[in-house]
C-alpha positions, 0 to 999 in steps of 0.5 A: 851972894857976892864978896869974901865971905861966900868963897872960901874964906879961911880962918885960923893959922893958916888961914887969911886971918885969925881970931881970938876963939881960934886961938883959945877957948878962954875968950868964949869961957869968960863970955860964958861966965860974964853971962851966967853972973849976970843971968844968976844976979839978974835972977832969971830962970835956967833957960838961956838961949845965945846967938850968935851973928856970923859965928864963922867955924863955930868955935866961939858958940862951942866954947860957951855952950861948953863952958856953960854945960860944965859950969851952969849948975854951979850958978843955977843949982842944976843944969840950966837948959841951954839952947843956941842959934848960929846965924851964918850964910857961908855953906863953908862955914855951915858945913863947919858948924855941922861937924863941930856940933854934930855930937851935941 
């Protein structure tokens, strides 16, 4: 793999560049919320799968499932079965993904 992102792409504050779920979980909690209305209007079952494309160090994808665990039953009346795809090519980023999801 050739380009930015298979080096040692850093994201965050002291990184190149930053992005809005680095800097607060809020982005990733009213995306969570947007998506259990709309699952709750939508009248669909309890089971919600989410991916994301290029999630970068995860953060965005913990923000949601976290959101959606403490949430969830409020929409649903019991926790909704989550489950959730991260599609990346950086082993950098795997890697961090990896230790951000290993107690989940």
């Amino acid at each position: 793999l050739h380009g930015y992102y298979p080096q040692a792409a850093r994201i965050g504050h002291k990184g190149d560049f930053i992005t809005a779920p680095e800097l607060t979980p809020v982005f990733g909690e009213i995306i969570a919320a947007w998506s259990l209305l709309y699952w709750q209007q939508a009248k669909l079952s309890n089971h919600i799968h989410i991916a994301e494309l290029g999630p970068g160090t995860g953060s965005l994808m913990r923000d949601i499932v976290d959101t959606i665990g403490i949430i969830g039953p409020a929409f649903f009346g019991k926790p909704p079965k989550l489950s959730a795809s991260m599609v990346e090519i950086s082993e950098q980023f795997i890697q961090e993904q990896e230790k951000l999801f290993m107690w989940s």
